[in-house]
Every structure is written in C-alpha cells, then in structure tokens.
N, C-alpha and C positions, 0 to 999 in steps of 0.2 A: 602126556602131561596130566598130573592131577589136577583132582577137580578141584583141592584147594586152592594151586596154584592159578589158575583159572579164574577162580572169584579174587584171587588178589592182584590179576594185572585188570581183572574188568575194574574192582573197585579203585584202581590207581587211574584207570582210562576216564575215568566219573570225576573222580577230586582233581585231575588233569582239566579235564572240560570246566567243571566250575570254578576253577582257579583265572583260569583263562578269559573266563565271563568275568569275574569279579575286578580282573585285570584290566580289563577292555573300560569298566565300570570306573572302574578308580579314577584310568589312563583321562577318559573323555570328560570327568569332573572336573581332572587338574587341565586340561587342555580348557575344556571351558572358563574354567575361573580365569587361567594365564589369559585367554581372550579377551573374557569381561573387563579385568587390571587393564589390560591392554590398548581396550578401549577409551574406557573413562581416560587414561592418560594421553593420549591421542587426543583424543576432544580435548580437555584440558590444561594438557604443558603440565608445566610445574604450579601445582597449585594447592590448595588447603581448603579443607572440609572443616567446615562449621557446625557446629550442630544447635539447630534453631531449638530454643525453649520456648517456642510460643511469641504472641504477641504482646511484650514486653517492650517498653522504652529503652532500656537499656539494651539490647541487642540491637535496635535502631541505630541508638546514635555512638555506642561504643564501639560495634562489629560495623555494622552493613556499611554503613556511610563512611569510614576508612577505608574499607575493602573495596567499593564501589571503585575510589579515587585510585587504590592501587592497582585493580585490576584496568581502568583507562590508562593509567601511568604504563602498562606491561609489567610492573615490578611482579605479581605475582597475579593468579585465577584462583576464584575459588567457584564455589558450590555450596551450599547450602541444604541440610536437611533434619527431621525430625527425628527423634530417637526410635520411637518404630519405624520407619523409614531406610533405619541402617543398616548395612551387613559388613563383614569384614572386609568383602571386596572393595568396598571403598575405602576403608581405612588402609589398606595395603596399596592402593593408587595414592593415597594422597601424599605428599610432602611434609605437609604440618596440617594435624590434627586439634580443634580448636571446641574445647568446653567451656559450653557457658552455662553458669549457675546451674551444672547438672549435679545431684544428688543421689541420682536411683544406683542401685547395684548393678542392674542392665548397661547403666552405660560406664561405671567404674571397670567392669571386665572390656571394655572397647578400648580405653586408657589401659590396662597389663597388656591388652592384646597389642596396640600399637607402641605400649615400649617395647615390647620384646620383639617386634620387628623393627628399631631401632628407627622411629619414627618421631618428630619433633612434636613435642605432644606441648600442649596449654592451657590452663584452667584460668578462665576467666571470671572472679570474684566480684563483685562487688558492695556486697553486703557482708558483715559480719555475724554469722548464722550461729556460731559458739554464742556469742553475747545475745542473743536475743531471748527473752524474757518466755520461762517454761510453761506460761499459763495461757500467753497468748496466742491467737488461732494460728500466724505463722511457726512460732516457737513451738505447737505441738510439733506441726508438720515438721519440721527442721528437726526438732529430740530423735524423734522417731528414724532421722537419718542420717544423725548425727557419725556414727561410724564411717560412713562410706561418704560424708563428706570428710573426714578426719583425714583418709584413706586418698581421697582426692589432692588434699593441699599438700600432703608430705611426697605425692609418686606423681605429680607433676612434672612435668623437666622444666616446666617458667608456671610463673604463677603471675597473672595480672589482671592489677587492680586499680582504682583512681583516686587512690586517694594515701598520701605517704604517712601518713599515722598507721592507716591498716597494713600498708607494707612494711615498716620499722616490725610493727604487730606481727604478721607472719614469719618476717626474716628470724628475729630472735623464738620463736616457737615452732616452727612448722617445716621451713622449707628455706631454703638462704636462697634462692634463683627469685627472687620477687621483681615487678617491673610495674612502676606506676605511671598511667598513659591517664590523661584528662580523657574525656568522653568529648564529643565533637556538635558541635552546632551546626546545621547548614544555612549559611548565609545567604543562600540563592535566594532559598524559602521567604526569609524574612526582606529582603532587597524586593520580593516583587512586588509586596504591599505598596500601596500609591498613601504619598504622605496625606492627600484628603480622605482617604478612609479609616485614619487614627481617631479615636474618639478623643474629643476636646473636651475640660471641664474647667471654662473661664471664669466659673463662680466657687468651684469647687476640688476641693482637696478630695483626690482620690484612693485610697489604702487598698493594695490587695494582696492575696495568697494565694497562691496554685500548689494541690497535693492533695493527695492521702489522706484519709482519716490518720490526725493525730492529737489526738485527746492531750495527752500526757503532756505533750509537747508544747502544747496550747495553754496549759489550766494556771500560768504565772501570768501569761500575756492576756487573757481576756479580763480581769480585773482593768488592766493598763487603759485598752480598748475600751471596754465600758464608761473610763475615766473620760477620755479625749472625745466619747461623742457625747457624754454631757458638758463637754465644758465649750465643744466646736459648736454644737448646733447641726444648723443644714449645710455648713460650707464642708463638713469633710463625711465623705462615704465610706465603704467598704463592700470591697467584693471579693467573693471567695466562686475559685473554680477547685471542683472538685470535693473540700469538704468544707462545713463550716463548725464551727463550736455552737455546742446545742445552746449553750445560754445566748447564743445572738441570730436564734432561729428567726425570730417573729419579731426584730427592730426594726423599723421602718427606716432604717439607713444602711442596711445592709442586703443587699442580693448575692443571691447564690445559683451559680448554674451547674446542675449534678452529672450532667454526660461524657463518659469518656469517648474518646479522640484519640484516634491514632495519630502518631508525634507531626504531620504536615499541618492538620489544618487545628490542631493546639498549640506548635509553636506561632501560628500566624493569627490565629484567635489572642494569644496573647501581646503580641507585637500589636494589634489593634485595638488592643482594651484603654491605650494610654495611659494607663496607669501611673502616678503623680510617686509613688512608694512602695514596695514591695518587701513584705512579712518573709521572715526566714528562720524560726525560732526550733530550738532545740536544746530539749534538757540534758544534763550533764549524765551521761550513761557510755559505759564502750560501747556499747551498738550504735551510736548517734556518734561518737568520736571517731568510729572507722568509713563514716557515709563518706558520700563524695560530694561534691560542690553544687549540686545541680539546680540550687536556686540562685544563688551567684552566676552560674555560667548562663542560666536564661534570662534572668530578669536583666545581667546588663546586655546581653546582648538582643534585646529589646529596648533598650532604651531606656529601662527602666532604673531609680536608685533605688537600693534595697538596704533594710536594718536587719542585723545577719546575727544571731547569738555567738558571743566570742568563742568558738569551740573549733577543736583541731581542721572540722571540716571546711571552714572558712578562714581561719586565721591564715590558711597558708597563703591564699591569693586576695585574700582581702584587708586592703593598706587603709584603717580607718581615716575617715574624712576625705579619703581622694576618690575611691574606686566602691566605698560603702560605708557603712556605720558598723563598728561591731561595739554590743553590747553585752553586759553581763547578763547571764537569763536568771534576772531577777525583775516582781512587777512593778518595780521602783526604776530598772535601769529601761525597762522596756518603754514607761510612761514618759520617762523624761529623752530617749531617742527619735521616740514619735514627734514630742511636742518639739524637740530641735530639726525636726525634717521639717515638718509643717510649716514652722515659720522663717527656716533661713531659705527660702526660695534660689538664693544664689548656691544654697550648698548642694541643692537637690540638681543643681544644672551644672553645678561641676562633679560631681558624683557621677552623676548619668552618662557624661561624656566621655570620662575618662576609664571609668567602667566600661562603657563600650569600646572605645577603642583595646582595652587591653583582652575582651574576652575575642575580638576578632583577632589580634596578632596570636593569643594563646588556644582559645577554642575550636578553630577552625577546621574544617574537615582537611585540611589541606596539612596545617601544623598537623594533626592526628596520624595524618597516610605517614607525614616523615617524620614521627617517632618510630610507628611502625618496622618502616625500613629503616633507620637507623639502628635501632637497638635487637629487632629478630631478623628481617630476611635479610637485610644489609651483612651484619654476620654473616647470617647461613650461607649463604651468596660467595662470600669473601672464603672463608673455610673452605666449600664446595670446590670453588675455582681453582684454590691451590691446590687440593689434591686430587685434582685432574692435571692440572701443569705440572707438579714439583713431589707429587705423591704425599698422602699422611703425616708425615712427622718433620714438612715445611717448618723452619723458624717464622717467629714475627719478622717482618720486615726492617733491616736495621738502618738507621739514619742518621750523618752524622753531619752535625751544624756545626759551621766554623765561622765562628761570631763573636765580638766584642761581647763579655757576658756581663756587662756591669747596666748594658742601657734599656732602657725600657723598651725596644721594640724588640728586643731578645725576648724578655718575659712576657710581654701581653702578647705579643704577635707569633711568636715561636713556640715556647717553655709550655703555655699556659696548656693551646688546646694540643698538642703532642704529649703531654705528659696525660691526658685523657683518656688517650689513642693506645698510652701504653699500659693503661692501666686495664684495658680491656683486652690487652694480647697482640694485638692490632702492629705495634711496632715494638723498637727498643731504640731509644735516644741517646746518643753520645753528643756533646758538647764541646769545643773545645777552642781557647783562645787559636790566635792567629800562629804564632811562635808555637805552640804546640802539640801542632799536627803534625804525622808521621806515614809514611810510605804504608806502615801496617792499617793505620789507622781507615785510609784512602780503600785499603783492598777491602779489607772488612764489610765496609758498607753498602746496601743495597741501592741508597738514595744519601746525594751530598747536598745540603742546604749552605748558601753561603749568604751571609747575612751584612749585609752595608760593610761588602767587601770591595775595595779598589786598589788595592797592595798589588804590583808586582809580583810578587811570592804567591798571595793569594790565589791569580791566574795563573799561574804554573800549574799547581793546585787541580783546575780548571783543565787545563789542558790534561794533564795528566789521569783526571778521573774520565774523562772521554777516551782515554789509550785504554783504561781499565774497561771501558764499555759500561760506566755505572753513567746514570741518570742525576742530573743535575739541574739544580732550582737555582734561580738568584732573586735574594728578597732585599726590594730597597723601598722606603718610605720617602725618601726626598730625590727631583730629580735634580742629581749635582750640576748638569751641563749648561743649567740655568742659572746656576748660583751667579751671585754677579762681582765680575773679578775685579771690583774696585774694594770690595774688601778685606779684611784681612782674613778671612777664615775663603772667599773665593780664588785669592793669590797663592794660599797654602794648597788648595784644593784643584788648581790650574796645573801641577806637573800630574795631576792623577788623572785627570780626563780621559787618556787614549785608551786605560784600563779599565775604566767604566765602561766606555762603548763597547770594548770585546766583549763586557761578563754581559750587557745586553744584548748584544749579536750571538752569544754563543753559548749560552747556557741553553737548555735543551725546554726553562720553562720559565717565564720572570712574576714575579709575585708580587701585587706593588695593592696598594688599600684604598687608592682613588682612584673612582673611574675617568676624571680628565686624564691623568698620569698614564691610567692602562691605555686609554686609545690614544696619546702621542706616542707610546713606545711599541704600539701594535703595529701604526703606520708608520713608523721613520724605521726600528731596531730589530724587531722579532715579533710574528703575528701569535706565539704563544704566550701569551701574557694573561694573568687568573688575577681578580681584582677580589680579595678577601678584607673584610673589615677588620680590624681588631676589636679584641672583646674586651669586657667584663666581668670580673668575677662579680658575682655578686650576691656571692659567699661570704667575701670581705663585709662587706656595709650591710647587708639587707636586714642585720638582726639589731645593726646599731640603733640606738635613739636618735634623731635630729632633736638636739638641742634647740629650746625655745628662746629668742629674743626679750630680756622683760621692758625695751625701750621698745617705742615706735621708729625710730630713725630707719631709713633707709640705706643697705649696706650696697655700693656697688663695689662688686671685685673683681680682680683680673688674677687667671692663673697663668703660670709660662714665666721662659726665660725673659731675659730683659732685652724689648725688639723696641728699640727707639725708634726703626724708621715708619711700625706696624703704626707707633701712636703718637708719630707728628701731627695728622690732621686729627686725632682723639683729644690729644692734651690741651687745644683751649675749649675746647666745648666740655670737657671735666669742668676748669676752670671755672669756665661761666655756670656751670649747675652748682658748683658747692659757692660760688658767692651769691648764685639767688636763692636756692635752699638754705645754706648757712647750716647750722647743727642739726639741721633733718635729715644732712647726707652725709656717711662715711664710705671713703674709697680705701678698699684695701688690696693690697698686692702680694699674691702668694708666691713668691720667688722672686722675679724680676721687680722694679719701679723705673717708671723714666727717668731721669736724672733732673727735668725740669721741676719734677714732684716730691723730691726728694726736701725732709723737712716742712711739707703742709703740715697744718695742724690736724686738716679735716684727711689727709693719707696715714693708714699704716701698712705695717710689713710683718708678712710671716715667711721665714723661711721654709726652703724648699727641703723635702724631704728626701734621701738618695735612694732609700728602699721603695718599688713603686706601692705594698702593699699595704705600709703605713704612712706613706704619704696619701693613699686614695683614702683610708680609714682616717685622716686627721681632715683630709681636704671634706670628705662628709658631713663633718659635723663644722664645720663653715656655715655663720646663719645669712648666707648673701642672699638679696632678694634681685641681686639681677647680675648674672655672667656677662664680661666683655671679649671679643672675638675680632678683634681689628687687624686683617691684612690688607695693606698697600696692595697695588693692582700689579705685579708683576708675573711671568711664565712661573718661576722659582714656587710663590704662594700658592697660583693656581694649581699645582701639581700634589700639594701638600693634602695632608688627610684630613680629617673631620676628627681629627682630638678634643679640640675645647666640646665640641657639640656632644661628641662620646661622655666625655667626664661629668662636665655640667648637668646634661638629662640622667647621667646616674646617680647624679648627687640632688636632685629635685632643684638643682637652679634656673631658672628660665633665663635666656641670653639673647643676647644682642649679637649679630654676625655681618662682618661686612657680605655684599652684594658681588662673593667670588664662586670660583664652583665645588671649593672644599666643604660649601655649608650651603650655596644656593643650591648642590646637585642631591640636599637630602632637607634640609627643613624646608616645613612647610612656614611661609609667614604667616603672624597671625596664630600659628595654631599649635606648633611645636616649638616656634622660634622666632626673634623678629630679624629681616634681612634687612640690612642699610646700607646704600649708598655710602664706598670709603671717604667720606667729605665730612668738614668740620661741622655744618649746618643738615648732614645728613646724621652723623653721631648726636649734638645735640636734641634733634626731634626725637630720634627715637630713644635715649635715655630718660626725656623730659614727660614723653607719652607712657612710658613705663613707670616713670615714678610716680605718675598723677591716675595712674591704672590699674589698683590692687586686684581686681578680678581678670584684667587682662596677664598679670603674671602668675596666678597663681592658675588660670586654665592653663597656660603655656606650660607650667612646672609640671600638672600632674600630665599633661600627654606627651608632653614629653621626656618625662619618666617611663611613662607607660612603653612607649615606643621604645626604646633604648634596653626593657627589661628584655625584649622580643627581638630588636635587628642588630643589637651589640651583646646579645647573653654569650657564654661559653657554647653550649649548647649551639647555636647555630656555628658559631666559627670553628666547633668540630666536624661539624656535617660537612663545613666547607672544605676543609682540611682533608677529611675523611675521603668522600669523594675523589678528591685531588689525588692521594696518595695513590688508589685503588685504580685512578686513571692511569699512574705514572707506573 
C-alpha cells in the first residue's frame, strides 16, 4: 500500500472521528432541548408564555388578572417572562405566545420564530405608537422603533387591544385579525375596603384626577378649574394623584400626592379618597382617540361620577347623564360640566351608581377571563378538538331548526345568537318551516333544533332524527300543560298535549329562558334541561336618540298582547290614578288595551309592530316613565320568561312587575325594578309611589339599563349557546 493511500484512509479515520463527535454534539443538543420542551410542557399543559414588559399597569389588569382567573378556571396555564429571560425553548413549548407592547427587534425575531413554528402568536397593543407626537420623550423612543413595531402589528396572527376606535384603526391599515377585550378591574381589591374608611367631605365638594403627566390635555380644563374654585370658595377641593397642572401648584385648595403604586394599593387608595367627581379630559388627537377607557373603568368602579371629554375613548361606554358626563373639550364645556356636577347632588348619585354597577357587569376580571375564552382559547380549543376527533378539514357544525319563522322567539332566541356562531365558522344554520322539512334535510344535520313544536309530524321528525343518531334540542318558551283549558287558545291546544310531553321526555336536551320553567321540567320530564335568556341586540337602539318629552305629564305604558285576565285587578287602580292625577297621567298601550279602557281619554294606542327589529327600534323611542308587568298568579305565568323586564331595561323604562318568579327570580326591588303584589291596592301603591318618585325612577331606569346591557346582551347569549353546542 502506498504511502498516499495510507495518509488518505488515516485522513478519512480523522474526519470519521470528528464527524462522529460533532454528531454525538448536535444528537445531545437536540435531545436536550427535546427534554427541556418536554419539560416546561409537563409542568405546564397547555399553556401560554407572556412576555412581561416590566412593571406597567396595563400588563396588571389587561394580561395577569384574566390569566390568573383562567389559569384557576383550568381553561389554560401560563408563565410569564422578561425578554432577556427568553429562549426559543419556551416559545416552542408554549401554545400561544403573547406580546405585550414589545417594540425591540429581539423580540420581533421570537414572533417569525414562533410563526414559523406554527404557533398562536398575539400582540397586545394598547397604545397608538404611530400617532404619538415626534418630539415627545415617548414619541423619540417609539420613532426610533417605529419599524419593528410596524412589523409587529401586520405578522401578528391577533392583534389585541381595548379600545374599538384603535381596532376599526388597525383592521383597515394593518392587520384584519384585531380583537378588542376591555382591561379588567379586581373587585376583590376594592370590596375589602371597610365603608368607614372612605374619606367623607360633608362640607365639601371634592374634584379629582389620577394619571400621568398631561399638560396638553389639561391646558383648556385648568382655565375651567381656576374659574370654579374662585367662584366655590372653601366648599370644593381638588386633588391630583399622580400629576398636577403647574398653574395649580401652590392653591391652597388643591393637594397633590406624587408617588407611584403598584395597581393594589392605588386602586384602593383610590376607592378611599371618596372622591365627590372625577376629571377625565382629553384633547382631540389620534393618540388620545385610540386610548382605552381607564378612567371610566376606575373611577366608576370606585364609586366615583366622572366628566369624561366627549372622545372616541369614552363615548363608547359612557351614556351621558347615567353612567358620566361627556363633555366637549372645550374651557367653556368643561366649566359648565363641573358647575352641573357640583350642584345637581342627585345627578352625581345617579351617575355613581349606575356607573358602578355597569363597570362591575362589563369590567370585571371574570367578564375579561370570558372574553378571553370565548373569542381565542374557546376557538383554539374547539378547532384543536375536531381535528383530533374528525381530522383537519371537519365542516362547521350543521344545524337545522324546524320552527315557526315569523315569531319572535325564532329570532331573539334562535336566529340572533346562531347567526354569530356562523359567522365565526362555528356552525351553519338551516331554517325551515314545519311542512318543509325533508328526509335529506334530517340526514344533513349534525344538531336538530325544534322550536314550539307539538305537531304530530313534528315528532315523527323527533323520532326519526334519533334513528339517524343526530342530537336533538327542544326549545319552548311557555309551559303549554298549564295552559288553562277553559280557553279558547287551551281547548285548541288540549289535542296537542300528549306531543308536548314526548318532545320533553325525549328530546336529548330541552331549552326553555326561565329558571321556574327549567326546574319544573327537570323534576317531572327530562333532567337535561339548559335555562338560556334571550337577548338583545343592541345594535338595534344603542346609537338611537331617546326622544325628549316637552310636557311634564306622566306616561304609564304597557307593552304585549291583549291579557284581560293579567289586568283585571290593574284596571281599577289605573282608574283610580288617572282620576286623581287627571292630565298628569297618560296610559298608553302598545299592542293590546283592555277592553274596559278602550275609548279613555287619558288611554292611547300604538300598534304592534310584526318585524321584532322595528318594533324594538320604535318601542325605544317610547318616552314612558314607567313599564307595566301584570301576571295573575297562575303555574301557565309562573313558567313564562322575563320579556317585559328584558325589553323595558333595554329601553331605559323602569317597571312595575307583579310579585311572580318570571321578574321576582331577576329584579331586584327598589333597584332594578319595583315587585307588586298581583292586587288592585298592590298595583295602586306602587304605580302611585312611582309617580310621586322621579329619583326613584329614574335610579331604577339607569340600572336597570345597565344591567340588561350585560345579562341580556348577544354577547352573553352566544357564550350561552356556544358552550351548549360544544357540549352537544
């Protein structure tokens, strides 16, 4: 053997060896990292990495305080950490990877790095960094990274943010995946305060602001301010956390405490400051058009009323004179907002109240965690699931309802939140009268909804879709078996009975809107029974004007068919109120009247409208100052839903309810609503205490508006639905 050949099997024996090293080398990296993935998912499940920006308010009550409640719920685990802190290994463990207000180039390569491992990526916004002003000390820092935030909002897979001006903003420029989630208050927090440690000021009008230095934002309103404390004296104060306007350094009516606080013991420094009004001003700028709500969201849920500048960031949740004041930011509109706080004592106690109530139904940590899961993991969850069971290219879920389509518990109850459902891929809805359903139609479907069905035929239907092995719902709003067969609509509805009880025995799930209703048909018919309310859009009316009254008179109104037996014991105690008020009171009847009422002077009538969406958009602009809600005491009533209470708090009319459990098992008296005893001298008192009680109706209207925006929105009766479907 030559010698050549010699040096080239040793040199092959060499590059053999260190290939073999390098191999070993590579082998024990990838084996390591596999381990490290391994682990972190072990510990963690399914979960999502956050990535902390510091100690920022907004990663508080945006991120941590949802996720907390999610991660207690099981819905998902996360983790949390800082951008140095990170390596790939954890973005490759996690599920859903979550940026908050990050900017750097460091961490936009974590974002390509986890799309291209096909990872649920989210950028959490909530400032508008483009619009911010090039001179100022954030706007350098932001210019300067301006790119790779550019780069952020367009290779996001969701973009979210809290406030729906900046999302409309992103969708049309940036990115169409946008999702606007409020930021979260924890009510614990402020619940453990003891009412005697709220500061009291029995001599004095108290005014404050909590924030940021904001000059700009200040310089129309401190004119206003300097007006009111010369014109108040010593009776009105001012206090400023955080900053104050240099020209009201050195007033002797104003203190200022300059220390930050991490968001526990500032939101409960503020909850005890007792603050009488609360400052919320903000000049006309996009960067101030895309903020989020977060003086609204804290000052009402402290208790506080707040004057809010009329701008996108508060118009959306602030309904002037109920839940705040919004004002034009000018120092003309600010002077005259203050001096109408200061002195209408009563508005500042209906503002406060009703602002609170709506920031706990809307801002809650709880409402937060089920956005959350509804609108991402809820999804990912749902997608995941099927293509584990049914593989990748599962259809939406089809559904097909066989229903009377002209009646309104088609549409509010069925149509409305289903058509939501499909619009996010979720299902696909078929519809179809009774006569024209078909054997094709039955196989097709995944899920059969049968809707205030007791036909014969119908059940067949029933029977038949159990041979197909599809899943079956039965939704009814009234229990028929109570009807009372001395009627004529009970005597028609008496050969149907035997069909009723089957579709309640044997439908695989019954769907009914009152919870008396669900537990009589739980214990006598079927223990699967789901009590879903019906909703609201309120899409419909929310942008409408309520027309103003130019009389003083007093309107009472009734909506609904024409129930003579609901208002035998009603109709003398009407009587007797429009002959002792005389022209201070008009009753009017929007669909039905009694027949004894028929022809008052002091009764009119508006017809009933057959479309429910402009019937609900005419019945809105109705200027009643008090709703009537009269059932007789019978099983038939008790069984029945909470419509007038839905309608009326959607429409700001405060009502009158008899003492049944269609309205006793949800208003409060007193505070959403007033309950009466069904008696002539029970309806008298309480029609008579309402009309002689303009503060007592008008707290009633705004909370229970407020309430009804939150327990009867779409929005929840999808979640209801949603769920349900995902069960079935």
């Amino acid at each position: 053997m030559s010698r050549f050949v010699r040096d080239i099997q040793k040199k092959r024996q060499i590059y053999y060896k260190r290939g073999l090293q390098r191999g070993s080398a590579a082998g024990f990296a990838q084996g390591k990292n596999d381990g490290y993935i391994k682990g972190i998912q072990t510990a963690l499940g399914r979960h999502a990495l956050l990535l902390n920006p510091g100690p920022i308010p907004s990663f508080e009550i945006g991120i941590l305080q949802p996720f907390r409640e999610l991660r207690k719920r099981g819905t998902i685990n996360y983790h949390s950490k800082m951008l140095h802190e990170l390596n790939r290994g954890m973005v490759e463990a996690a599920d859903t990877i979550i940026f908050v207000r990050n900017v750097e180039p460091e961490a936009y390569e974590y974002l390509e790095w986890a799309n291209a491992k096909g990872k649920q990526t989210i950028y959490v916004i909530d400032d508008n960094f483009i619009a911010l002003h090039a001179n100022s000390e954030h706007g350098k820092y932001y210019g300067d990274h301006r790119e790779t935030y550019l780069k952020f909002l367009k290779s996001a897979g969701l973009l979210v943010v809290n406030s729906p001006f900046f999302q409309e903003f992103l969708q049309t420029q940036y990115n169409p995946n946008v999702l606007s989630i409020p930021a979260s208050v924890d009510f614990d927090l402020i619940d453990e305060i003891e009412a005697e440690t709220i500061e009291r000021h029995d001599n004095q009008i108290v005014i404050g602001y909590e924030g940021t230095a904001k000059p700009a934002d200040f310089a129309l309103v401190v004119p206003a301010l300097q007006q009111i404390l010369n014109e108040y004296g010593n009776s009105v104060r001012l206090e400023f956390f955080g900053y104050v306007p240099r020209e009201l350094w050195n007033h002797p009516q104003v203190s200022f405490q300059e220390e930050w606080m991490e968001y526990r013991p500032f939101i409960q420094k503020l909850k005890r400051s007792g603050w009488d009004i609360g400052l919320a001003p903000l000049k006309d700028s996009l960067f101030n058009f895309s903020k989020t709500n977060n003086k609204f969201r804290e000052y009402s849920a402290c208790g506080i009323a707040g004057i809010y500048s009329a701008s996108p960031a508060y118009k959306e949740n602030v309904v002037h004179e109920k839940s705040g004041l919004l004002v034009q930011h000018t120092t003309r509109d600010w002077y005259k907002g203050i001096k109408e706080m200061i002195e209408n004592r009563g508005l500042r106690q209906r503002i406060r109240e009703t602002a609170e109530l709506y920031s706990r139904i809307h801002f809650s940590v709880a409402h937060s965690a089920n956005t959350w899961t509804r609108h991402i993991f809820q999804k990912q969850m749902f997608q995941k699931g099927r293509e584990l069971m049914f593989g990748a290219a599962r259809q939406p879920i089809k559904i097909l309802v066989i229903s009377p389509l002209h009646i309104s518990s088609y549409w509010v109850g069925v149509y409305q939140p289903l058509s939501v459902l499909c619009q996010e891929g979720v299902c696909e809805l078929t519809a179809l009268e009774l006569e024209n359903v078909t054997d094709e139609a039955l196989q097709a479907a995944d899920l059969i909804i049968f809707n205030r069905q007791f036909d014969p035929l119908a059940y067949m239907y029933l029977e038949r879709a159990k041979e197909l092995g599809k899943r079956t719902v039965y939704l009814i709003d009234d229990h028929f078996l109570a009807y009372p067969e001395n009627t004529e609509y009970g005597r028609w509805f008496s050969a149907y009975k035997g069909t009723y009880a089957l579709f309640l025995q044997y439908a695989n799930t019954v769907l009914v809107g009152a919870p008396y209703f669900a537990d009589i048909l739980r214990n006598t018919y079927n223990p699967n029974v789901v009590c879903i309310p019906a909703s609201v859009d309120f899409d419909w009316i929310n942008r409408l004007e309520k027309p103003v009254r130019a009389d003083s008179r007093v309107v009472i109104g009734y909506e609904g068919s024409q129930k003579e037996s609901d208002f035998e014991v009603v109709v003398p105690a009407l009587l007797q109120i429009m002959s002792e008020y005389g022209d201070r009171v008009q009753v009017e009847f929007f669909g039905g009247v009694p027949s004894t009422l028929l022809g008052h002077p002091q009764v009119s009538h508006i017809q009933h409208e057959a479309d429910y969406k402009t019937f609900l958009q005419r019945f809105y602009q109705c200027t009643w100052d008090i709703g009537l809600a009269p059932l007789e005491d019978s099983e038939w009533n008790r069984c029945k839903t909470s419509n007038k209470f839905r309608e009326y708090s959607a429409c700001w009319i405060p009502g009158i309810y008899s003492a049944l459990p269609p309205y006793s098992d949800i208003v409060v008296h007193g505070e959403t609503g007033y309950i009466t005893p069904h008696t002539t001298a029970g309806w008298y008192i309480a029609m008579k205490q309402m009309i002689d009680n303009p503060s007592m109706r008008t707290r009633m209207k705004n909370k229970a508006g407020v309430f009804a925006r939150g327990y009867f929105s779409m929005e929840q009766c999808v979640e209801s639905w949603r769920n349900h479907i995902l069960n079935l």
